[in-house]
C-alpha positions as CSV (number, residue, x, y, z in Angstrom):
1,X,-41.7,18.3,-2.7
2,X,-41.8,15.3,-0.4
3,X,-39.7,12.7,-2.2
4,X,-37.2,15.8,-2.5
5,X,-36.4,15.5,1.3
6,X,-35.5,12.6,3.5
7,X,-35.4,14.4,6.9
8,X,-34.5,10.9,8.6
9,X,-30.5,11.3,7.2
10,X,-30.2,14.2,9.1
11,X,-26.8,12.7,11.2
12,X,-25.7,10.9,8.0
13,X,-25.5,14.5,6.4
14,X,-24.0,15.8,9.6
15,X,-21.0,13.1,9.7
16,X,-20.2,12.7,5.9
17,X,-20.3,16.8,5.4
18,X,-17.8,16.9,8.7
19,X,-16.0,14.1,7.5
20,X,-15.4,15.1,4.0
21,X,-14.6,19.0,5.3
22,X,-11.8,17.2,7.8
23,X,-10.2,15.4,4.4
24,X,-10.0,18.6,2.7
25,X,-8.3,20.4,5.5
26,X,-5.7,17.5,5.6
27,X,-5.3,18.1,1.8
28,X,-4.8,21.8,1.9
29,X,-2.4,21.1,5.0
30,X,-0.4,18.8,2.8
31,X,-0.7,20.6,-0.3
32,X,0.8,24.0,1.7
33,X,3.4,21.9,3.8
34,X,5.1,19.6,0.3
35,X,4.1,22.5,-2.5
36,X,7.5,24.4,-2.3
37,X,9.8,21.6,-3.1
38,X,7.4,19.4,-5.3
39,X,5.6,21.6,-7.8
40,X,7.1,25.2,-6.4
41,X,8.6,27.6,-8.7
42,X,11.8,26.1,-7.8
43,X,10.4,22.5,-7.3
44,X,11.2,19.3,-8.8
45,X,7.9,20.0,-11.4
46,X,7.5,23.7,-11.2
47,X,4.0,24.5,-12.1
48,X,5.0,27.3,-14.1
49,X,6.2,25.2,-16.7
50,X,4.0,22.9,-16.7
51,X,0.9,25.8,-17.0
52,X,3.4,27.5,-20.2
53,X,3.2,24.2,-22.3
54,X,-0.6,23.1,-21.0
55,X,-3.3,25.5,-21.1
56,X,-6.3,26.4,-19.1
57,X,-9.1,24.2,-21.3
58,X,-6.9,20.9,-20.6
59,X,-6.5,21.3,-16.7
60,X,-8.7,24.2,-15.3
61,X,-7.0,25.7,-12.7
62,X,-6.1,29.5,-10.8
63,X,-2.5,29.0,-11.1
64,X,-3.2,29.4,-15.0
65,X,-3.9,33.0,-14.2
66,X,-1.2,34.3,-11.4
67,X,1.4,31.9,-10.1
68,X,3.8,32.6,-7.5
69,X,4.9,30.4,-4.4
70,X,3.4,33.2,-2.3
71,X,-0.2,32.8,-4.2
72,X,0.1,29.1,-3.9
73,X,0.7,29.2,-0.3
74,X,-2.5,31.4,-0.3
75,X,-4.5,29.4,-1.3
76,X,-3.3,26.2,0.3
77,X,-3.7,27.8,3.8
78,X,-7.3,29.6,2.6
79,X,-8.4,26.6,1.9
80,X,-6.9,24.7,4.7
81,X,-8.5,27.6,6.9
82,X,-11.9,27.3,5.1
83,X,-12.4,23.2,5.3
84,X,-11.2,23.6,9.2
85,X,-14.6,26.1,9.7
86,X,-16.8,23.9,7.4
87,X,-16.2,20.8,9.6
88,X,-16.5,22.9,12.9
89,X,-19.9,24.1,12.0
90,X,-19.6,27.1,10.1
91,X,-21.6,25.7,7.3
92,X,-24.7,25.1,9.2
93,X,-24.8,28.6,10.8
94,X,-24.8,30.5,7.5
95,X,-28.2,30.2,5.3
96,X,-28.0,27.6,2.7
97,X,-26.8,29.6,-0.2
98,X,-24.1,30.1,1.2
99,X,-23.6,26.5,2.6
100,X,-23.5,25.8,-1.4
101,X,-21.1,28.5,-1.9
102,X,-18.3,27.5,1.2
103,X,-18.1,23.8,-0.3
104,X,-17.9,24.9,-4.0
105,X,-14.7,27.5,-3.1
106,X,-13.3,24.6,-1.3
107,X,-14.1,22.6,-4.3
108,X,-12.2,25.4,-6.8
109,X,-9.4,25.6,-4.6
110,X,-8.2,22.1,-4.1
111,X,-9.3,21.2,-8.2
112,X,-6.8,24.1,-9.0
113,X,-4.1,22.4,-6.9
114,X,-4.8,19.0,-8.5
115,X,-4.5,20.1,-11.7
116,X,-1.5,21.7,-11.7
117,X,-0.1,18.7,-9.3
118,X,1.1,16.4,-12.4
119,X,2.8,13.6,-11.2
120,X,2.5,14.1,-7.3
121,X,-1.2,14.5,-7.5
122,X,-2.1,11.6,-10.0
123,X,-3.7,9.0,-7.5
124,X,-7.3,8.3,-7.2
125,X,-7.8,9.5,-4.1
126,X,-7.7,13.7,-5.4
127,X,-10.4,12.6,-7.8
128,X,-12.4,11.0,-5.7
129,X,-11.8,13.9,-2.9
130,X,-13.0,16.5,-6.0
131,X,-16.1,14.5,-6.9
132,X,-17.5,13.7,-3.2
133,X,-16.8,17.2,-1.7
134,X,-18.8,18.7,-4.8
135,X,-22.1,16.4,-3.9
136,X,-21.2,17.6,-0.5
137,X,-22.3,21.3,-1.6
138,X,-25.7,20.3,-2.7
139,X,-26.3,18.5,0.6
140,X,-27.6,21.5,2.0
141,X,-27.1,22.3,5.6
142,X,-29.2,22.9,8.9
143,X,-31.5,25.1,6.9
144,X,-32.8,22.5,4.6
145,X,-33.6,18.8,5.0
146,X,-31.1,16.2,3.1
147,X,-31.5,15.9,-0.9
148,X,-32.7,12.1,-1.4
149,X,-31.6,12.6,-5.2
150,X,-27.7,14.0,-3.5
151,X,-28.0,11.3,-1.2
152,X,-28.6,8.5,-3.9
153,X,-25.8,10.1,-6.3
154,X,-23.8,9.4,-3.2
155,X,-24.5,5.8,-3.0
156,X,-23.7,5.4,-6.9
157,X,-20.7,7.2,-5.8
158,X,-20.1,4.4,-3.2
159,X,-21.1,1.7,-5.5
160,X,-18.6,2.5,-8.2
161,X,-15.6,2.8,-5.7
162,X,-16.2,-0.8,-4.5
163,X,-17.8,-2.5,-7.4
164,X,-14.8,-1.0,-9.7
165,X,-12.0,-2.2,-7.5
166,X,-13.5,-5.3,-7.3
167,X,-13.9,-5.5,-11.0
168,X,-10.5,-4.8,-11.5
169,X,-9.3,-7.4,-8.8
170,X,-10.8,-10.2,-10.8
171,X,-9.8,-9.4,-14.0
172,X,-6.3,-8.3,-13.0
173,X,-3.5,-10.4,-11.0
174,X,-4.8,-14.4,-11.1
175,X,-3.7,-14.3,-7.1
176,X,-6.8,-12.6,-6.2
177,X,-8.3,-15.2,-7.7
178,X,-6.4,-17.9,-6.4
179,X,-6.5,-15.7,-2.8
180,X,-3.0,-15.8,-2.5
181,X,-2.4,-12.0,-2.8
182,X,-2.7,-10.9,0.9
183,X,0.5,-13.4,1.5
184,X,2.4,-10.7,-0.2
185,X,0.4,-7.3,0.0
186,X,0.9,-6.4,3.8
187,X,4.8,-6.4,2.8
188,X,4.8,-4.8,-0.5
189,X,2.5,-2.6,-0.4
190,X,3.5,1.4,-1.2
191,X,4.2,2.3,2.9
192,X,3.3,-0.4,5.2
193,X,2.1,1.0,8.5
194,X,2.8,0.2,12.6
195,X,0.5,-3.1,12.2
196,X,1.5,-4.4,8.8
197,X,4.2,-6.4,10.1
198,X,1.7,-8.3,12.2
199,X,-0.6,-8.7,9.0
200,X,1.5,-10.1,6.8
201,X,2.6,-12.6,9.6
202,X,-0.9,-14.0,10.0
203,X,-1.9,-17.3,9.0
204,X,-2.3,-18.6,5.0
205,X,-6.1,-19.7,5.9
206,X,-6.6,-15.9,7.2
207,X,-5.2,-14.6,4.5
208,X,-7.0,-16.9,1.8
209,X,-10.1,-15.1,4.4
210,X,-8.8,-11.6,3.7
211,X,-9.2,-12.3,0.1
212,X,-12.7,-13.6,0.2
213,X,-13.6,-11.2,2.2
214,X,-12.4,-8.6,-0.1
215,X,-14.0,-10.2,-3.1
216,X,-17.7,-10.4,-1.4
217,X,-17.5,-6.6,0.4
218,X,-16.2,-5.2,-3.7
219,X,-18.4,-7.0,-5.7
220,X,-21.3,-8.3,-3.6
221,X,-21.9,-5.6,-0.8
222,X,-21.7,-3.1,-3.1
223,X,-25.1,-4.0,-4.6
224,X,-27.0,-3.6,-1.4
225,X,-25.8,-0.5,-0.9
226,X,-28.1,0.5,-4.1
227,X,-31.4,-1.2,-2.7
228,X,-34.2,-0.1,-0.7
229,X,-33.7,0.2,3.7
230,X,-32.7,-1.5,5.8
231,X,-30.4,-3.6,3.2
232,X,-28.4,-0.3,2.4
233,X,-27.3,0.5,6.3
234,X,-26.3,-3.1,6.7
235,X,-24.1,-2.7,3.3
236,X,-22.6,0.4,4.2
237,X,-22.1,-0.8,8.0
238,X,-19.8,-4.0,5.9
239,X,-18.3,-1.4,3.9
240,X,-17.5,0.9,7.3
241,X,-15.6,-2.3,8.9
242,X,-13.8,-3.4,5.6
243,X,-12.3,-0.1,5.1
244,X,-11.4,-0.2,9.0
245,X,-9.4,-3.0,8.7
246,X,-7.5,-1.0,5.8
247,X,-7.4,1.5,7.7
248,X,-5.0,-0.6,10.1
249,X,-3.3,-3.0,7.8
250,X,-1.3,0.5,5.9
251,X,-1.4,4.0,4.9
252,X,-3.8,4.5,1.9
253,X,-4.1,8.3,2.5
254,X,-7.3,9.6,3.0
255,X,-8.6,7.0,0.1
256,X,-10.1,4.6,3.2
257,X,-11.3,7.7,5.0
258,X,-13.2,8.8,1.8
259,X,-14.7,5.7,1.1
260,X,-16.2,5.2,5.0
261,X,-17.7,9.1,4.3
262,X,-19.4,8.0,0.8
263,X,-20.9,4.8,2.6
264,X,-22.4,6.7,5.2
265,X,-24.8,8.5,2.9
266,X,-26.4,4.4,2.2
267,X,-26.6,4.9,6.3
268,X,-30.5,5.8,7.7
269,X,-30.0,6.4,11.2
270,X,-33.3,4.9,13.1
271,X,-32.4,1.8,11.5
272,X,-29.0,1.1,13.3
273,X,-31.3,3.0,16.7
274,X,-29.3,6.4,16.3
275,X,-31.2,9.4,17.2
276,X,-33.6,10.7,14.4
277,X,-34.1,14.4,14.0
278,X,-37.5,15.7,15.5
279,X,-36.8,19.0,13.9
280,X,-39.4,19.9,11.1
281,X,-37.3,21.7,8.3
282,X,-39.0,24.3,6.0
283,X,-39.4,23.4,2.2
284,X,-36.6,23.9,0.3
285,X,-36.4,26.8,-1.8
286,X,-36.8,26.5,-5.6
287,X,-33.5,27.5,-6.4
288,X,-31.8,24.5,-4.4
289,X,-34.3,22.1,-6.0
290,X,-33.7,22.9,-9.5
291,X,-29.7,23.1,-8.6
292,X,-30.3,19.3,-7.3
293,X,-32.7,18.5,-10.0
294,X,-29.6,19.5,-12.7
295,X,-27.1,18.0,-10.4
296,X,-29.0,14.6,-11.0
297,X,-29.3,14.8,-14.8
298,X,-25.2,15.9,-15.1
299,X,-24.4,13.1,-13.2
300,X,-26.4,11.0,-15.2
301,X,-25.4,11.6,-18.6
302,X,-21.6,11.6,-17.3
303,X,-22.0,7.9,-15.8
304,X,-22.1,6.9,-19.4
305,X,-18.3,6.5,-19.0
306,X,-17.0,4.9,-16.2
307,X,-20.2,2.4,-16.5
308,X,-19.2,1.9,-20.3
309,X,-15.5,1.5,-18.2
310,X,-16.6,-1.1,-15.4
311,X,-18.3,-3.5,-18.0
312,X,-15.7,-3.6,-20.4
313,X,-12.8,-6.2,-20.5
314,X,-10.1,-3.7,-20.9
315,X,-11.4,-1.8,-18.0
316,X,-9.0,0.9,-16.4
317,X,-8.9,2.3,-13.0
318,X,-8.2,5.8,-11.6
319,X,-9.5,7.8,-14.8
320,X,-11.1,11.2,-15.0
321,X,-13.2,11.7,-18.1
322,X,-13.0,15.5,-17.3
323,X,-11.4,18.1,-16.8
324,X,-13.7,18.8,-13.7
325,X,-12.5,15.3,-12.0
326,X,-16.1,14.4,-11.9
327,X,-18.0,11.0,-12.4
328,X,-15.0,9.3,-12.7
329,X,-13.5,5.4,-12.4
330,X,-11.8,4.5,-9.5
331,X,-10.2,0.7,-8.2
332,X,-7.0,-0.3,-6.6
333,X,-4.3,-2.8,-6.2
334,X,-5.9,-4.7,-9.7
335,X,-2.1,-5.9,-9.8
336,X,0.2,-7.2,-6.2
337,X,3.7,-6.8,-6.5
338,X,5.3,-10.1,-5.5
339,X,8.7,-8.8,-3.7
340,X,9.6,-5.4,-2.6
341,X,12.3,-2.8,-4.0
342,X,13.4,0.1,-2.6
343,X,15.6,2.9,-3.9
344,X,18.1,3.7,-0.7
345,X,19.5,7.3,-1.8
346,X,23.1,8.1,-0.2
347,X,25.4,10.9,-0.3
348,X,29.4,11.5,0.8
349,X,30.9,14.8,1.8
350,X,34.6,13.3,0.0
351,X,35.9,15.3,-2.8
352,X,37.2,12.3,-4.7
353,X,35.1,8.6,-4.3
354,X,37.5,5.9,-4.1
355,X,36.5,2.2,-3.1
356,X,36.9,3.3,1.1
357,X,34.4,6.3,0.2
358,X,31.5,6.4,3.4
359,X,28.4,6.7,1.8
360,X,25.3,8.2,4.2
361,X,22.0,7.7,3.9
362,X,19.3,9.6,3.7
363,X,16.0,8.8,5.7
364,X,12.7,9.1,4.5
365,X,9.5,10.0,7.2
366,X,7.4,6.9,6.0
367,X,8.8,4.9,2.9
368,X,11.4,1.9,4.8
369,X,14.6,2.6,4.8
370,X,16.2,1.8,8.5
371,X,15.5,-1.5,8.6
372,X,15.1,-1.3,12.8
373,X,12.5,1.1,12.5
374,X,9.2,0.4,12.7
375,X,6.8,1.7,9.9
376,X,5.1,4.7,11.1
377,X,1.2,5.5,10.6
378,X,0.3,8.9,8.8
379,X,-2.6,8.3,6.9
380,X,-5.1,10.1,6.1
381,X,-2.2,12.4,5.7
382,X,-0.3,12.0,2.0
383,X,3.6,11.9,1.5
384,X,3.9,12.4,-1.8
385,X,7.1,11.8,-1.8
386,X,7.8,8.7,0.0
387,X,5.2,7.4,-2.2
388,X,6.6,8.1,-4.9
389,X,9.7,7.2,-4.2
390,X,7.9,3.2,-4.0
391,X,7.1,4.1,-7.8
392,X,10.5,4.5,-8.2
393,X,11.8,1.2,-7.8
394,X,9.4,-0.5,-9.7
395,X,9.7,1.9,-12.8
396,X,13.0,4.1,-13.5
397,X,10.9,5.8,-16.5
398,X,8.5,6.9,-14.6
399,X,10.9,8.7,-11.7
400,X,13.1,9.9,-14.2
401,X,11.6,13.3,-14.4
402,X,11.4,14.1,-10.7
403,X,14.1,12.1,-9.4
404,X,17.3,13.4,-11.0
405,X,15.8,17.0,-9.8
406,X,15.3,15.3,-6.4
407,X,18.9,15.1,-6.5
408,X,20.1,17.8,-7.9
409,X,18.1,19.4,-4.4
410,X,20.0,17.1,-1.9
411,X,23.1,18.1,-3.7
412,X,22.2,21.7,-2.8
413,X,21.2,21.4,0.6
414,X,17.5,22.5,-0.8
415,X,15.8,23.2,2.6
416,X,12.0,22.9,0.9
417,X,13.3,19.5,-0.1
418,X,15.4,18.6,3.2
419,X,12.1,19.1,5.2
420,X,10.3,16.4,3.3
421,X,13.0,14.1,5.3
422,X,12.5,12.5,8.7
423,X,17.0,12.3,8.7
424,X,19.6,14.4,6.4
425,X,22.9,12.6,7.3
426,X,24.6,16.5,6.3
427,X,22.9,19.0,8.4
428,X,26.2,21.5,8.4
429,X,27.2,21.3,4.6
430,X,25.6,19.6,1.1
431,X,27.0,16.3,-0.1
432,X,29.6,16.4,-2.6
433,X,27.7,13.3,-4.7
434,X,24.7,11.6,-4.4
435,X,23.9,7.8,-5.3
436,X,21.1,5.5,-5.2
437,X,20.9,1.8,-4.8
438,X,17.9,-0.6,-5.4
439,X,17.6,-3.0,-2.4
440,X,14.8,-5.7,-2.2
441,X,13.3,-5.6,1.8
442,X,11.3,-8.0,3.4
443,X,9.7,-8.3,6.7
444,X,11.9,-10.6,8.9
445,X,10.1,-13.6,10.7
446,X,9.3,-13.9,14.8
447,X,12.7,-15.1,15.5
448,X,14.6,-12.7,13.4
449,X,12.6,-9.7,15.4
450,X,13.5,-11.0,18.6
451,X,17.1,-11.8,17.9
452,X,18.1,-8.5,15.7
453,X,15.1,-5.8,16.7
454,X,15.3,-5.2,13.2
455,X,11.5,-5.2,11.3
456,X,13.0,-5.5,7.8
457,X,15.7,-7.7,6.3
458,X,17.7,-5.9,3.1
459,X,19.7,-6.9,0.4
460,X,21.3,-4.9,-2.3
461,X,20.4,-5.6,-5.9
462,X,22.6,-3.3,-7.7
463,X,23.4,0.2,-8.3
464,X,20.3,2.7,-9.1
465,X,21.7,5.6,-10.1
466,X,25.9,6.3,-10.2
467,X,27.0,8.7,-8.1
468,X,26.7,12.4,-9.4
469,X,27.6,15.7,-8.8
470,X,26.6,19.0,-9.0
471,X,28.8,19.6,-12.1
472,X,27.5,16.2,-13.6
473,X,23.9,17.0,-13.2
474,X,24.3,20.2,-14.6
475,X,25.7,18.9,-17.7
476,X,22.5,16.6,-17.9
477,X,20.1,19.9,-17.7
478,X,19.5,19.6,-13.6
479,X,20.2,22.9,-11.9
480,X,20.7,23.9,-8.7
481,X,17.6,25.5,-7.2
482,X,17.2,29.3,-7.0
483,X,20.7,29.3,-9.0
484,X,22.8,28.2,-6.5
485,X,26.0,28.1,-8.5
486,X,27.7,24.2,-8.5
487,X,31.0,23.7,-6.7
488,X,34.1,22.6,-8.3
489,X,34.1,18.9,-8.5
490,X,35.3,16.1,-10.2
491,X,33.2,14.7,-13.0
492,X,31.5,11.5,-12.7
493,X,29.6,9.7,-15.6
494,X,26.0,10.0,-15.4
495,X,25.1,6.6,-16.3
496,X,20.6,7.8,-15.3
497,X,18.7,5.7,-13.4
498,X,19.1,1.7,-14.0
499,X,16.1,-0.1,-15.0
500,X,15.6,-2.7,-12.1
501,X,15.0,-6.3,-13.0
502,X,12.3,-6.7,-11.2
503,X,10.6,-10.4,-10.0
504,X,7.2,-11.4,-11.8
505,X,4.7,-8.1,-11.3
506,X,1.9,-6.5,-12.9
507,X,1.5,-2.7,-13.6
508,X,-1.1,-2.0,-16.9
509,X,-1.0,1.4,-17.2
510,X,-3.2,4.2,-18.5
511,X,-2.4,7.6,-20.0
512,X,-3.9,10.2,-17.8
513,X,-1.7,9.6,-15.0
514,X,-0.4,6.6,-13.2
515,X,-1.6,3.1,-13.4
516,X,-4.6,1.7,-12.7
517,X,-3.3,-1.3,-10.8
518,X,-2.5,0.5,-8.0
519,X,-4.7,3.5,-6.4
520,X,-1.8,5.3,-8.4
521,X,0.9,3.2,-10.3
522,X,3.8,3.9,-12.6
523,X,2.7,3.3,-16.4
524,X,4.4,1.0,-18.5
């Protein structure tokens, strides 16, 4: 059929299908490198109980069939092994069937990860990774000329990314509306990167700029990316630059990466004078067409949802409607935390605290802690983690479940757990007790850098969590990890984890994971 192919999009195939295989292998890598002390047998949320008490209808996944940290691993590093060929060629040297068949394993693997993830895999970004890489599979490969329906379902993709954000922006915090939020987002955002300092030292006017600019690319741009050549490319070329800039401002995960991949489908390659294909391809067999064809009408029907979503007032962000993770919602940063809190974890090798105790802290690879050190750039790779851990200080409720077992591991000297770390003050023996402390950090000024060499300033709010034991967190129902039996220590009242009183912030929330403020914020 002719208005089945649109040979022309040849490269933008090419780069989004090599692009998209490269975000997966960073996923798998991440998944295998975190999984042990995270969602491990032994971890913080061990997936076997979470797959006893949910079953396989709710959150479709391998793991609901076999799960040991040996299978996990498995399939982490299959995958990781399997994206790494895809976006070095493989999948255009095998016939087209089995093209399909590569991206839809890669597809089952990772959606059997996120499902079981809970709480460490509840941002946006794994749903959005899930729903592009399966419209990857029906792109087809070297065999086959590109889809124009796969291509188009990628610009809705595109479109609902952008134009949802956006939505959310202008219904959500009044200083996007004002365009006062970038004079406090480069600083509190979840983990600022190498250049955020420098951003969030730029002029008011620019930043009143940054806002505009954000308002027209989300809610403006996005149109054109839905209308006819050459209007698309120049669209997606805006979105490519905005999400740049993002790029270099902080670390959003692979969430910018994604995005730049998904506007690259709107891209036709003669109109920006890149090299078009002289190559005639062959018709495309029946099979793929009707696959496409029913691709189409799926997502079709399932927009119903996050269009019914975008256009209503209560409108919420980062929500699957399925199981599958497909044709979902998506938006960020609806909400902009005014002033930033950190939870500074500690721990003491003393027997007995008294008021002379030396407390150590612990340092984390990219959340702030040292207040010299510069903020370190790791995206599109995801610490779940440290990310987390910026969750933490805004909402107690929300950590409570993983944090107490997060240190119940640093009271064990958990290895799994130690290697999420960039510094553990006790390399020769555990800590004897473990406290936390809520701090509110700010970027210091010119002069302050200059003088001090210190990026951050710090100040302690109060006391997060009392210091604990072994003994004390075994009371509460945290155990050691693979039964380590708890030394003899003195007691110390667990008091949990104090609720912050934080400054003036906004965090609407939304039951299927976190909230929709953020590309993945506590709930309420």
């Amino acid at each position: 059929m002719d208005w089945f192919a649109a040979p022309d999009y040849w490269l933008s195939r090419l780069l989004v299908q090599r692009l998209l295989a490269g975000l997966y292998l960073i996923g798998f890598l991440a998944a295998a490198a975190q999984f042990r002390a995270l969602i491990g047998a032994d971890g913080m949320l061990p997936v076997p109980r979470f797959t006893a008490r949910v079953p396989f209808r709710q959150a479709p996944s391998l793991f609901h069939l076999h799960y040991s940290d040996r299978f996990f691993a498995a399939v982490a590093w299959s995958g990781a092994a399997l994206a790494a060929a895809v976006a070095a060629g493989l999948g255009d040297a095998v016939p087209l069937w089995a093209s399909v068949l590569f991206w839809a394993v890669l597809w089952v693997l990772y959606l059997s990860i996120v499902n079981v993830g809970q709480t460490w895999y509840s941002f946006g970004w794994e749903s959005l990774l899930l729903e592009a890489g399966f419209l990857a599979a029906f792109l087809g490969n070297a065999d086959a000329a590109p889809p124009t329906l796969v291509l188009w379902l990628m610009r809705w993709l595109a479109f609902r990314v952008e134009f949802g954000a956006g939505l959310i922006k202008l219904r959500g915090d009044t200083c996007w509306r004002d365009l006062t939020c970038l004079r406090y987002h480069h600083e509190t955002q979840p983990m600022p990167g190498p250049l955020s300092w420098f951003f969030h030292h730029l002029p008011d006017p620019l930043h009143r700029v940054e806002a505009a600019a954000n308002h027209f690319v989300q809610l403006v741009v996005p149109v054109g990316l839905l209308l006819p050549q050459p209007i698309a490319s120049y669209a997606a070329c805006a979105v490519l630059a905005t999400q740049l800039w993002l790029v270099a401002s902080g670390n959003f995960a692979w969430l910018n990466w994604l995005t730049i991949a998904l506007a690259l489908a709107a891209v036709e390659p003669a109109r920006l004078g890149l090299p078009v294909h002289a190559r005639r391809y062959p018709g495309a067999p029946l099979w793929y067409e009707a696959l496409v064809i029913a691709l189409t009408v799926a997502v079709l029907v399932l927009s119903y949802w996050p269009v019914t979503n975008m256009v209503s007032r209560r409108q919420v962000m980062n929500r699957s409607f399925n199981r599958l993770h497909l044709v979902n919602t998506y938006g960020a940063f609806g909400s902009v935390n005014r002033l930033r809190q950190e939870v500074v974890v500690e721990g003491t090798d003393e027997a007995v605290l008294t008021p002379h105790t030396v407390w150590r802290e612990y340092g984390f690879k990219g959340k702030p802690g040292d207040v010299h050190r510069l903020p370190r750039q790791y995206a599109p790779y995801h610490l779940r983690l440290d990310w987390l851990m910026w969750f933490a200080g805004i909402s107690p409720a929300y950590a409570r479940p993983w944090f107490l077992p997060f240190v119940a591991r640093l009271l064990a000297g958990d290895r799994a757990t130690l290697r999420l770390l960039r510094h553990n003050p006790f390399p020769d023996d555990p800590p004897t007790h473990v406290r936390a402390t809520l701090y509110l950090y700010r970027f210091t000024g010119w002069r302050e850098l200059r003088e001090t060499g210190a990026w951050w300033h710090r100040t302690a709010l109060h006391e997060y969590l009392a210091p604990v034991d072994e003994h004390t967190l075994g009371r509460a129902g945290y155990r050691p990890p693979l039964g380590r039996p708890a030394r003899s220590a003195r007691k110390v009242p667990l008091d949990g984890l104090r609720r912050p009183r934080p400054p003036r912030t906004e965090h609407p929330g939304h039951p299927s994971g976190p909230g929709e403020g953020h590309p993945g914020g506590p709930p309420e």
